[in-house]
Phi, psi and omega in degrees: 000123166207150206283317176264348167091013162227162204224121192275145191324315215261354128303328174293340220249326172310309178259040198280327168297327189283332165299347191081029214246145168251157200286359176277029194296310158291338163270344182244342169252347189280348208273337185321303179250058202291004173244034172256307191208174137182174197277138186220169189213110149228088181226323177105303179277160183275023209224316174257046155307133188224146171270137218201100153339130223229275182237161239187113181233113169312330189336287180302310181287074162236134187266135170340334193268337185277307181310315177330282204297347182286315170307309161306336200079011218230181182257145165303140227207184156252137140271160186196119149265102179229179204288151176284348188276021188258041193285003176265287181346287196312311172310325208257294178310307190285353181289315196270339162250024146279010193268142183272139170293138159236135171280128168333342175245022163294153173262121185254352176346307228249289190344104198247121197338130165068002142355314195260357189264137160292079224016000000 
């Protein structure tokens, strides 16, 4: 999720293994698609390179939990299986999934810091 449609390198570059990304991620797959992304820095420092959304497909930005919940009909959710003797768990889950999902690709434009935290 980001406010601005970039994701700065050198947070991307922490989690790049968990994504599957090598490390040559910037000479070889962002110039590959310059009409997805690319790279910008305006700042000037090298600490702030940033990957910066090009084009933007609603299509696409949908995360598994919003398709589940679309097949189903339902509002998008956690499913969580636990034991029936858990019930301070169970409370605490169902508290927390009574809450509205946001998708990681939702547009916070409109969004105003700390809006969504709860109290």
């Amino acid at each position: 999720m980001s406010t601005n449609q970039r994701l700065n390198v050198s947070k991307l570059n922490e989690l790049k293994r968990n994504f599957g990304f090598p490390d040559d991620y910037l000479l070889r797959i962002v110039p590959k698609y310059p009409d997805m992304f690319r790279v910008v820095n305006y700042t000037g420092r090298r600490s702030s390179m940033e990957i910066e959304f090009t084009s933007w497909n609603p299509d696409i930005a949908v995360s598994a939990i919003e398709e589940l919940a679309k097949k189903e009909g339902c509002e998008p959710c956690f499913s969580c299986s636990m034991p029936s003797t858990w019930v301070k768990p169970r409370e605490k889950f169902r508290e927390f999934n009574s809450n509205p999902y946001i998708s990681p690709y939702w547009e916070p434009s409109g969004l105003v810091e700390e809006s969504m935290r709860n109290g």
